[in-house]
C-alpha positions in Angstrom: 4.1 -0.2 -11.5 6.1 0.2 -13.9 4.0 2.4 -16.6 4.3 4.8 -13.5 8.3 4.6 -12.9 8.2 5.3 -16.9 6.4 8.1 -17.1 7.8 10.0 -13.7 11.6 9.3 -15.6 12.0 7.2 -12.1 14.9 4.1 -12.6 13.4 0.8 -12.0 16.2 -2.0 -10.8 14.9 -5.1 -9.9 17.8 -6.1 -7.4 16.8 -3.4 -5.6 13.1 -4.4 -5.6 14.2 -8.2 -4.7 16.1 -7.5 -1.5 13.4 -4.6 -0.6 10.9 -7.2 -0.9 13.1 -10.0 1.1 12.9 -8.1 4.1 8.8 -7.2 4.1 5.8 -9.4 5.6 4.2 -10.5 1.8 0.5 -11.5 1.7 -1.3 -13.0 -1.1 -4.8 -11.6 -1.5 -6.9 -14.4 -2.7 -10.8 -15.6 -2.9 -11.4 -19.6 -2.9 -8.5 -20.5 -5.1 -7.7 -17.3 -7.1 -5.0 -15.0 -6.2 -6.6 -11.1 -6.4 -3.7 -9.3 -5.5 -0.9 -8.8 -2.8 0.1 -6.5 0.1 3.5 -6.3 1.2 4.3 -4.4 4.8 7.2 -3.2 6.6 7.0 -1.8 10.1 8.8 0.3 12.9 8.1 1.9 15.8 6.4 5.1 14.2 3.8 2.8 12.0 2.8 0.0 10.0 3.7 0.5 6.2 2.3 -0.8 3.1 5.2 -1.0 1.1 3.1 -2.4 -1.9 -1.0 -2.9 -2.5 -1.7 -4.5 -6.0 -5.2 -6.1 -7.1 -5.1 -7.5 -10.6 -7.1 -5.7 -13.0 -9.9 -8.0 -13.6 -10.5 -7.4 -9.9 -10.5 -4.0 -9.5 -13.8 -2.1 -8.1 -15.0 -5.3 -6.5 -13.9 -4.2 -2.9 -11.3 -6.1 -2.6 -8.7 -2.8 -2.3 -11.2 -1.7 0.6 -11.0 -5.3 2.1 -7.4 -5.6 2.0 -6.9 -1.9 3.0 -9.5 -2.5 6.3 -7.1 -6.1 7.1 -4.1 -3.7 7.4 -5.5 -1.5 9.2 -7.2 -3.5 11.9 -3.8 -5.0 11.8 -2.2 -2.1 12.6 -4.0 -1.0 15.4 -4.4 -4.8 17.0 -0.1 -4.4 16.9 -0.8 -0.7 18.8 1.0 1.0 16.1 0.9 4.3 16.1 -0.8 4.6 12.5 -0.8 2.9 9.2 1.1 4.8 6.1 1.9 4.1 2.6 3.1 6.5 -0.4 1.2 6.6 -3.3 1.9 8.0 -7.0 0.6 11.6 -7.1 -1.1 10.3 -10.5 -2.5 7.3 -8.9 -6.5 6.7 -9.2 -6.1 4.6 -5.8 -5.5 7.8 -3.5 -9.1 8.0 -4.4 -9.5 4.9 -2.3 -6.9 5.8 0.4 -8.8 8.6 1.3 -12.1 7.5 1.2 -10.9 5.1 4.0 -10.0 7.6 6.1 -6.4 7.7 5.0 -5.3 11.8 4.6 -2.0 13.4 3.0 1.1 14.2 5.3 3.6 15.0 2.5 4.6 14.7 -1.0 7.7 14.0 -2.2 8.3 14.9 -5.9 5.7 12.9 -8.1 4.8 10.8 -4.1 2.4 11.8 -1.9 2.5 10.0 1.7 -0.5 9.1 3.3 -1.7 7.8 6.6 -4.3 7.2 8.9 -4.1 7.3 12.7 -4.9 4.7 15.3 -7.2 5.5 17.7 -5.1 5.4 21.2 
């Protein structure tokens, strides 16, 4: 994340990131005994939030962004919240991915766009 905080001239503090991250429902994403990746969420009343998806690199295009995104999701609904969001960098190859799964854009917000997908009701 931090290549993109660089080169959007965003400020990067990890305190910040550390007491964000204290407060959110963290998930490892892992197969047998090898951690892929992570998902961190935050919720409210309006939706289920994925505050931060990361797969490592060597696992990218395997499906396992589709897995984890489909987890979420299923979660989401199962906890009847209203939809499942997240904001992505506008530069980011993974809206590719977002929208494929039925994820569409709400808003954007200077180099963020937000994204979310609706539960069925």
């Amino acid at each position: 994340m931090l290549a993109y905080y660089i080169r959007h001239d965003l400020l990067w503090l990890d305190e910040a990131f550390d007491v964000a991250w204290a407060g959110r429902e963290n998930w490892l994403i892992c197969q047998d005994s090898a951690v892929l990746g992570f998902v961190s969420l935050s919720r409210d009343s309006k939706a289920l939030y994925i505050r931060e998806l990361h797969v490592v690199e060597a696992s990218r295009g395997q499906g396992i962004g589709t897995w984890a995104l489909g987890q979420v999701f299923s979660r989401a609904c199962q906890e009847s919240h209203p939809a499942l969001r997240l904001t992505v960098f506008e530069d980011n190859p993974a809206q590719a991915l977002y929208l494929r799964l039925g994820l569409q854009q709400v808003g954007r917000d200077a180099c963020f766009l937000r994204m979310e997908r609706r539960c069925a009701r």
